[in-house]
KOLLUM-589737 format. One line per 2 residues: their letters; for each residue x, y, z of N, C-alpha, C, O. Coordinates in steps of 0.1 Angstrom, whole numbers, plus 5000, padded with zeros to 4 digits. Layout:
// residues N
A> X Y Z X Y Z X Y Z X Y Z  ...
// end
This chain:
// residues 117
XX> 5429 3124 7616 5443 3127 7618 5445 3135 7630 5438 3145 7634  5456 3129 7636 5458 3139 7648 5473 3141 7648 5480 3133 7642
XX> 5479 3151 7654 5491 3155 7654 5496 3159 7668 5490 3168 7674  5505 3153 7673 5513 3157 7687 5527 3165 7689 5536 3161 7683
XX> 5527 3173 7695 5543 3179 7692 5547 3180 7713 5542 3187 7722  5559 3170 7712 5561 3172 7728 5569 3185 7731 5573 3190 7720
XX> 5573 3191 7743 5583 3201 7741 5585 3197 7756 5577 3191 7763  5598 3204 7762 5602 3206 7778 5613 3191 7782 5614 3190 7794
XX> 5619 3182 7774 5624 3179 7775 5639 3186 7785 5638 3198 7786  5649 3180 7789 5661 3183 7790 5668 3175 7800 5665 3165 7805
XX> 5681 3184 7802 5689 3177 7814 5687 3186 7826 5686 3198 7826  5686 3174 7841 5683 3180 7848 5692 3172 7860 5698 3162 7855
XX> 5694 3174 7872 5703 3166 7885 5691 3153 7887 5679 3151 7884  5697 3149 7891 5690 3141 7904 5677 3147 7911 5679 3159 7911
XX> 5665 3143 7916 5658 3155 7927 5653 3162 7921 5644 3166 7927  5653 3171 7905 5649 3176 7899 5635 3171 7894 5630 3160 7896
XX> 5630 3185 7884 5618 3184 7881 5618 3192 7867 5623 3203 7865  5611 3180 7856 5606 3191 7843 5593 3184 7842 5588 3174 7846
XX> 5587 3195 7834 5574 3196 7830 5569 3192 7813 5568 3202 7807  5566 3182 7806 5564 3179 7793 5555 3185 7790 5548 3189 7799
XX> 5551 3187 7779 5540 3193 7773 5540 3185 7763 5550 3180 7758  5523 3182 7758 5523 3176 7744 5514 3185 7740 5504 3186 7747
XX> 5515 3196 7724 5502 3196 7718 5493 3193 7713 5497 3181 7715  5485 3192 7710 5474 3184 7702 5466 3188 7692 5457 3195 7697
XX> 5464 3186 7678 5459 3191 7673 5455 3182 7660 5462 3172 7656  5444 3187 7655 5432 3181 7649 5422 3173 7652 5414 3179 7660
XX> 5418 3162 7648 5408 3159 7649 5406 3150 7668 5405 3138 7671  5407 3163 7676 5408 3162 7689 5397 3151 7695 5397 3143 7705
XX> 5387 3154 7685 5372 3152 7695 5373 3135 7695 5364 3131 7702  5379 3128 7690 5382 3115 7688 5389 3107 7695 5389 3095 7694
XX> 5396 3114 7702 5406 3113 7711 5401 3101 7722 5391 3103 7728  5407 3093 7724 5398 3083 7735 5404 3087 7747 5399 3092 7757
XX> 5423 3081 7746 5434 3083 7756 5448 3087 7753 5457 3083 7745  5448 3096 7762 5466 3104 7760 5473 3096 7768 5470 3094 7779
XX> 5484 3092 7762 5496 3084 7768 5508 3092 7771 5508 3102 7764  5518 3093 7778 5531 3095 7775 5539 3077 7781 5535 3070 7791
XX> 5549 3075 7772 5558 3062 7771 5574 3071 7772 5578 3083 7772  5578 3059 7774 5592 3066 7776 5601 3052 7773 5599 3042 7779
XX> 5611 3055 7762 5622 3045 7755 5634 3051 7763 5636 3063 7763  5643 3041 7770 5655 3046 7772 5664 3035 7763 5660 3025 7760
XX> 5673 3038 7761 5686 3031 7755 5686 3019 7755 5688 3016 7766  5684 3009 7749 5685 2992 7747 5673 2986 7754 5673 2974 7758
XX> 5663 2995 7755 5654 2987 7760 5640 2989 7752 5640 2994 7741  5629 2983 7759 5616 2987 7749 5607 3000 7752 5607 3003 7764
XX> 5603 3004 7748 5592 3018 7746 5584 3013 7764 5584 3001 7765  5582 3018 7771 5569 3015 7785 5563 3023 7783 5567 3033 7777
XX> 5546 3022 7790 5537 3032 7790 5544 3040 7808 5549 3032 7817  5544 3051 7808 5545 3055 7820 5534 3060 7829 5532 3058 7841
XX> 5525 3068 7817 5510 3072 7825 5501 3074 7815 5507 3074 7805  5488 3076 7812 5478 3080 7808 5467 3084 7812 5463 3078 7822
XX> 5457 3095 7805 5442 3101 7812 5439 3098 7799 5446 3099 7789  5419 3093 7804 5411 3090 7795 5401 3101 7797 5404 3108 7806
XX> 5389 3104 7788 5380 3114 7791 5372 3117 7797 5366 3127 7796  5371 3106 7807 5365 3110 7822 5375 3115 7830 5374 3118 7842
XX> 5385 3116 7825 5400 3118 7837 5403 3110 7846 5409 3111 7857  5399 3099 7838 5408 3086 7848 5425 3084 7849 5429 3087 7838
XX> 5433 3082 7855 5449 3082 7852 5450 3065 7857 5444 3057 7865  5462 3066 7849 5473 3053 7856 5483 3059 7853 5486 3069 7846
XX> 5492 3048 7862 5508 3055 7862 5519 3041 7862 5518 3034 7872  5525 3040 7856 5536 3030 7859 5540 3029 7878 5541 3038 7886
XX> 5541 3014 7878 5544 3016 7897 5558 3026 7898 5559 3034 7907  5570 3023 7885 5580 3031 7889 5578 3048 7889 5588 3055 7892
XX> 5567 3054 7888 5569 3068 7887 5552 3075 7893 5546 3085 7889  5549 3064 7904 5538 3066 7911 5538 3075 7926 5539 3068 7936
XX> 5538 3085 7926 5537 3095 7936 5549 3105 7933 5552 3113 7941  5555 3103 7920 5564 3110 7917 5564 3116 7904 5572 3125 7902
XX> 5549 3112 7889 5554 3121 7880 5534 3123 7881 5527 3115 7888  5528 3133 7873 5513 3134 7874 5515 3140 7858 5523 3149 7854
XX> 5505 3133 7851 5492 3135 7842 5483 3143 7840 5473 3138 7843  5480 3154 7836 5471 3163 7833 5469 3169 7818 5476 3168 7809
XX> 5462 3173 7818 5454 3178 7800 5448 3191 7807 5444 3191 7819  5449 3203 7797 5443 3211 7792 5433 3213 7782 5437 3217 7771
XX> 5418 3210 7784 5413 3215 7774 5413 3226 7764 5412 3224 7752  5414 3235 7769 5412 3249 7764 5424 3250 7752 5424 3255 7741
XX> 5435 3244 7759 5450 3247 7756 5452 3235 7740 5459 3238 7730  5445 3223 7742 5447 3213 7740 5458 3205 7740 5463 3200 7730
XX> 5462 3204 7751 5479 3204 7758 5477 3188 7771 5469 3185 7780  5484 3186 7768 5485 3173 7778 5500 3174 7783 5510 3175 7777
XX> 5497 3172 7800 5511 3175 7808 5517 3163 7809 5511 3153 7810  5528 3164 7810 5534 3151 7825 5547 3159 7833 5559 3161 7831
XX> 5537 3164 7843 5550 3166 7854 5557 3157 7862 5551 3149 7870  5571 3157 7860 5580 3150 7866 5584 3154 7879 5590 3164 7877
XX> 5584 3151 7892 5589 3156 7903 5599 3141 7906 5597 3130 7900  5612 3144 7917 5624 3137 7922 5628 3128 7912 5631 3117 7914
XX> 5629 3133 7901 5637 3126 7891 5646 3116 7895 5653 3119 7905  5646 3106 7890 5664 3100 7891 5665 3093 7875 5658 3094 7865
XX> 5677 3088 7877 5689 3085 7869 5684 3075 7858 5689 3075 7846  5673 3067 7865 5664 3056 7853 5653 3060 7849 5644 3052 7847
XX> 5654 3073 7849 5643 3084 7842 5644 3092 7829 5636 3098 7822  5656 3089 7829 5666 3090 7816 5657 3083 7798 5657 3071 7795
XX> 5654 3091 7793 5651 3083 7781 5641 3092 7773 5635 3102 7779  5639 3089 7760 5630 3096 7750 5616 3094 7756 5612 3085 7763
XX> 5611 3103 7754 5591 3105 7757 5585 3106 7746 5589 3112 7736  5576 3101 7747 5564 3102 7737 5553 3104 7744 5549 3101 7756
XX> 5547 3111 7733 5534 3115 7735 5525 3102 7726 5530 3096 7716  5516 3099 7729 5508 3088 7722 5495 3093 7721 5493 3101 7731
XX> 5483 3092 7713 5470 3088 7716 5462 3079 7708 5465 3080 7696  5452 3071 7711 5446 3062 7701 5429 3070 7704 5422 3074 7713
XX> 5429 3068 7685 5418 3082 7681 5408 3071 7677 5412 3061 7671  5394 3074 7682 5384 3066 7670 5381 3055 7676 5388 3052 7685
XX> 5369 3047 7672 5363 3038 7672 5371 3026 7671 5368 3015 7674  5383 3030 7663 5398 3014 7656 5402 3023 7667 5398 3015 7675
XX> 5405 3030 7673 5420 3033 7685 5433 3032 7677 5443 3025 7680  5428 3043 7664 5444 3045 7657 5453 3053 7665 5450 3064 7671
XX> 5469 3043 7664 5471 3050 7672 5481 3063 7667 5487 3064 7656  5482 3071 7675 5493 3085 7669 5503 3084 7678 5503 3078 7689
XX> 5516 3093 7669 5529 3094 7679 5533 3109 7680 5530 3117 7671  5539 3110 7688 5546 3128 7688 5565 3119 7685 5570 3108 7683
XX> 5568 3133 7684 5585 3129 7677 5593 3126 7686 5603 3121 7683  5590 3127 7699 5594 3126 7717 5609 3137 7720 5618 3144 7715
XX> 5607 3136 7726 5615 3149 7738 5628 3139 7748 5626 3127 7750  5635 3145 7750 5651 3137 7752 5647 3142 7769 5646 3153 7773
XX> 5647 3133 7774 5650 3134 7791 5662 3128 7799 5662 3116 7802  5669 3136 7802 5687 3128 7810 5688 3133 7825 5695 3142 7827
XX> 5684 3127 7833 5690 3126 7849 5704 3125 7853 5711 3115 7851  5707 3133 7857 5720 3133 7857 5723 3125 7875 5714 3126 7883
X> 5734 3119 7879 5734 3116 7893 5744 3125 7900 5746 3123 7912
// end
């Protein structure tokens, strides 16, 4: 079992920047890959980025030189900072990871992100 809790959601302008945090906790060491996805309004869930345990990343093309990926070990905290926000940035986050040898997967409760123009 693993448990995710996101926080740092909010509203922000245009050009702006927030910082997500996901916790993590329990059975960490299982952990293969941290995701964050992001659901906006009538559309479907997308992966936006993920690090694997070598610290490999990907990123969605839309938010490529504009949001970054990072984990804390110590912390057991997984980032995604947002830099130059815009307007179709807008939408719930999740935190994801697929644990284990099956790559079950887990969800965090996600965090509300609104761009304002």
């Amino acid at each position: 079992q693993v448990q995710l809790v996101e926080s740092g959601g909010g509203l922000v302008q245009a050009g702006g920047s927030l910082r997500l945090s996901c916790a993590v906790s329990g059975n960490i060491f299982e952990i293969n890959t941290m995701d964050w996805y992001r659901q906006a309004p009538g559309l479907q869930r997308e992966l936006v980025a993920n690090i694997n345990t070598r610290d490999s990343t990907y990123y969605a093309d839309s938010v490529k030189g504009r949001f970054t990926i990072s984990r804390d070990d110590a912390k057991n905290t997984v980032y995604l900072q947002m830099n130059s926000l815009k307007p179709e940035d807008t939408g719930v986050y999740y935190c994801h990871a697929d644990v284990g040898s099956w790559f079950t997967n887990y969800w965090g409760q996600g965090t509300q992100v609104t761009v304002s123009s």
